[in-house]
C-alpha positions as CSV (number, residue, x, y, z in Angstrom):
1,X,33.6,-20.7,-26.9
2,X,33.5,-21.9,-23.4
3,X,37.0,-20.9,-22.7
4,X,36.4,-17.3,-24.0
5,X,33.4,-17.3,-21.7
6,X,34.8,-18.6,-18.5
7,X,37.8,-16.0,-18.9
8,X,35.9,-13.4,-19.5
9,X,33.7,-14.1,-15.9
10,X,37.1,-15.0,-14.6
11,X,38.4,-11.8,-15.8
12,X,35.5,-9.9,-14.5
13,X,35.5,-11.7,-10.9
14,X,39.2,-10.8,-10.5
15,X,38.9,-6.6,-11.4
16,X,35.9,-6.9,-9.5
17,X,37.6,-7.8,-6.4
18,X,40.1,-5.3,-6.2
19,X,37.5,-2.4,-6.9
20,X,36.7,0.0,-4.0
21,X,33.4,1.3,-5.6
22,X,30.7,-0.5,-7.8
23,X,30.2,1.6,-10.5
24,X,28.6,-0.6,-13.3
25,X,26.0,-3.2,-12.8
26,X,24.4,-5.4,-15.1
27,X,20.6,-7.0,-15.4
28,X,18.8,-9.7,-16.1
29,X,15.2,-9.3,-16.4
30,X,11.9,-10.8,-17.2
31,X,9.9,-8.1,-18.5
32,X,6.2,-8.2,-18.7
33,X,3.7,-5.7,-20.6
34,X,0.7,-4.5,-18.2
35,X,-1.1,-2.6,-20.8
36,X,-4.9,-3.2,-21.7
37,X,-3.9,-1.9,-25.5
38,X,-1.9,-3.0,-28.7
39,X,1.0,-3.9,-27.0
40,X,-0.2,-5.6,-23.9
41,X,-2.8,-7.8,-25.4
42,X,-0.5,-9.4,-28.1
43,X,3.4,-9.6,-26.9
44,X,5.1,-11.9,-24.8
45,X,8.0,-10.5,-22.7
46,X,11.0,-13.0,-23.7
47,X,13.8,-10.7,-21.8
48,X,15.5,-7.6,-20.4
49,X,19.0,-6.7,-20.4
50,X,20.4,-3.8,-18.5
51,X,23.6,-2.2,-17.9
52,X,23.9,0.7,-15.4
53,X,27.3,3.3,-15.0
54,X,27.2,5.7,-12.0
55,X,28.7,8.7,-12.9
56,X,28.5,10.7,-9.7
57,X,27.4,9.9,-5.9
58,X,26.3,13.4,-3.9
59,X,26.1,11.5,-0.7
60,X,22.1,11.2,-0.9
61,X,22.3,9.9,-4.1
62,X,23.6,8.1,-7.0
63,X,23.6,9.5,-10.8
64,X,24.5,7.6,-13.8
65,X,23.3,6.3,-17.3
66,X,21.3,3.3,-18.2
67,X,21.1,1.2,-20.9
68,X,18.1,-1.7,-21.3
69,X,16.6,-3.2,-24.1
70,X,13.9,-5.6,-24.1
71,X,12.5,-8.1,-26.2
72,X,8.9,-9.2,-27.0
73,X,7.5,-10.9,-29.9
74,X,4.3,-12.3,-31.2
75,X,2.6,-15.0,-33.7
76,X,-0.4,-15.1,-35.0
77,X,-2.4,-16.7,-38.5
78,X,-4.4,-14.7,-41.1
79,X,-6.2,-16.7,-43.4
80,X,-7.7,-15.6,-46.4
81,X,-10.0,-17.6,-49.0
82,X,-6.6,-18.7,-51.3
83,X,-3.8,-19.4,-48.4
84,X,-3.0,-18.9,-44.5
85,X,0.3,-17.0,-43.5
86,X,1.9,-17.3,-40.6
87,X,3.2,-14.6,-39.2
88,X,5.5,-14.2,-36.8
89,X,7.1,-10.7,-35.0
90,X,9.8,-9.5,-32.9
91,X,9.9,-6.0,-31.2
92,X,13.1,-4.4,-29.3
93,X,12.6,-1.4,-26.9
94,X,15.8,0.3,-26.4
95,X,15.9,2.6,-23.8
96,X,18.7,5.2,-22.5
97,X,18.0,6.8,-19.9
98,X,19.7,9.2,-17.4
99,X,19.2,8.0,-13.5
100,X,18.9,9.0,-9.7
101,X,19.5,6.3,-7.2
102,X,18.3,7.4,-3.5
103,X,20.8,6.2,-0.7
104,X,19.1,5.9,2.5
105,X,22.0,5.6,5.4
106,X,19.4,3.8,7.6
107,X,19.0,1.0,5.0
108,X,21.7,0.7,2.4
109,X,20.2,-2.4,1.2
110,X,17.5,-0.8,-0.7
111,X,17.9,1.5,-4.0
112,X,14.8,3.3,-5.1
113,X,15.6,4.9,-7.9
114,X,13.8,7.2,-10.9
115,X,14.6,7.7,-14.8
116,X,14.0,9.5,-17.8
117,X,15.2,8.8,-21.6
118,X,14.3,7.9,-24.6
119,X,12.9,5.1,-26.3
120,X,13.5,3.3,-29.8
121,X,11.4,0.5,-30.7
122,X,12.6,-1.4,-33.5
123,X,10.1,-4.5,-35.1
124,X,10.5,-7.3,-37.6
125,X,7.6,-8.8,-39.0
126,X,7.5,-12.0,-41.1
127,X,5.3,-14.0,-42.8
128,X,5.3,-17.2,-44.2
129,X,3.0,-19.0,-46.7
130,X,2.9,-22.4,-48.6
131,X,1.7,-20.5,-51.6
132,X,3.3,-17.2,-51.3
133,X,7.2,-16.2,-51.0
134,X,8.3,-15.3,-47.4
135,X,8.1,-11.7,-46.8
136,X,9.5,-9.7,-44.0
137,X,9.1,-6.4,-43.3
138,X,11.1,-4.0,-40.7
139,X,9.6,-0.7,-38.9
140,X,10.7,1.5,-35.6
141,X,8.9,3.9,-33.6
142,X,10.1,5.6,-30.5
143,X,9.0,7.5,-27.6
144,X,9.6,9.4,-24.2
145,X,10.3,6.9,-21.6
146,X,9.9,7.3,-17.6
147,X,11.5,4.9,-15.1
148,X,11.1,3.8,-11.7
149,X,12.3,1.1,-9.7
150,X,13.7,-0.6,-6.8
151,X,17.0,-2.4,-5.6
152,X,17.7,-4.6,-3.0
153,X,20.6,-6.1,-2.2
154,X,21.3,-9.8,-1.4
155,X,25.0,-9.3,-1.1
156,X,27.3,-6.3,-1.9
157,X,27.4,-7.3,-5.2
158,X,24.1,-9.4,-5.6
159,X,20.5,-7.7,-6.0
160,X,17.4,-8.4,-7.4
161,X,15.3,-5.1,-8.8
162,X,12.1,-4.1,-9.8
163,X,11.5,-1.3,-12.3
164,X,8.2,0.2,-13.9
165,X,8.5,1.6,-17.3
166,X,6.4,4.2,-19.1
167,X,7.1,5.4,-23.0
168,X,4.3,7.7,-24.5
169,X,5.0,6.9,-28.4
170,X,4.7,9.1,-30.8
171,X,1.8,8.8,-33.0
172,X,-0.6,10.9,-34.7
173,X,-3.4,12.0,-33.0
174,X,-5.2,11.5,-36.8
175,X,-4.7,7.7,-36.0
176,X,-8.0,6.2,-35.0
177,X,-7.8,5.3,-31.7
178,X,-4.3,6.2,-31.3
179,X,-4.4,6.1,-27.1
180,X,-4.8,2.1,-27.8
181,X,-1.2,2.7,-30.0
182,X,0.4,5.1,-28.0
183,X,1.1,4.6,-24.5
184,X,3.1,1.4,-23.6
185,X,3.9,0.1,-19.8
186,X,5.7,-2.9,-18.9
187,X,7.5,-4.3,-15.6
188,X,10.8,-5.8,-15.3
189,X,11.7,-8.0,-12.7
190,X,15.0,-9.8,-12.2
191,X,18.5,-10.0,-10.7
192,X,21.5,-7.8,-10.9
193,X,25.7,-7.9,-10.2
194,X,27.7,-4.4,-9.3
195,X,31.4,-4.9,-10.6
């Protein structure tokens, strides 16, 4: 497995320096839920992976797609008078977006950039009991998602990025305090590489 894995950085290193223009770059973030709701009072960001293809550059700016998903997850005990489950959950945003990167000629070193997609948020829940069989359930949700952030460059290939993400789920508004449901915001902060 190591050998496959050195190759393939190998591999990437070598088309990477005989590329004129960096059209792809990939992510590695931490992301981290900002929300005084659902989602921001019981996940934990564990991490964010992004991958980025610019389709066209008008000089001014950059377009392209976006992929990122992110995982959070969660544990937590009910008890009850006849057992106590443990439950534990993981949720995955996915989120595609379509991108504008701003070049600024006076500062090439920083990207700000803005996004709009779509989210899907898919969740497994399981719980376990000494008394009980283990159950697991799976649901998904999804959303409108907008996206800003911020590049800068360490290196021409090297950059570390911040990016602020809004997805208004949809819910009914029959659902009892559904703004507490509804509206998710998270940061993601990490480092990037353009090949």
């Amino acid at each position: 497995m190591k050998t496959e894995i050195t190759f393939v950085l190998f591999l990437l290193f070598t088309i990477n320096s005989f590329s004129q223009d960096s059209k792809f770059s990939i992510g590695v973030n931490f992301p981290v839920l900002i929300d005084n709701n659902h989602y921001g009072e019981n996940y934990n960001g564990i991490i964010d992976l992004g991958l980025e293809y610019r389709i066209s550059n008008f000089g001014f700016m950059d377009l392209g797609f976006a992929l990122n998903t992110s995982l959070f997850n969660t544990s937590y005990e009910i008890s009850s008078d006849f057992t106590t489950f443990n439950v534990k959950e993981n949720i995955f945003f996915i989120r595609p977006k379509v991108f504008s990167e701003i070049i600024f000629k006076s500062n090439e070193k920083i990207h700000p950039r803005i996004g709009v997609g779509y989210t899907f948020i898919k969740s497994k829940v399981s719980a376990k009991s000494s008394d009980f069989p283990n159950e697991s359930k799976s649901y998904s949700d999804n959303g409108l998602n907008l996206n800003l952030g911020v590049a800068y460059d360490i290196t021409n290939k090297i950059f570390i990025q911040a990016q602020y993400d809004y997805i208004k789920k949809k819910i009914s508004k029959e659902v009892p305090d559904y703004k507490y449901y509804s509206n998710i915001n998270f940061l993601n902060i990490g480092l990037g590489y353009r090949f």
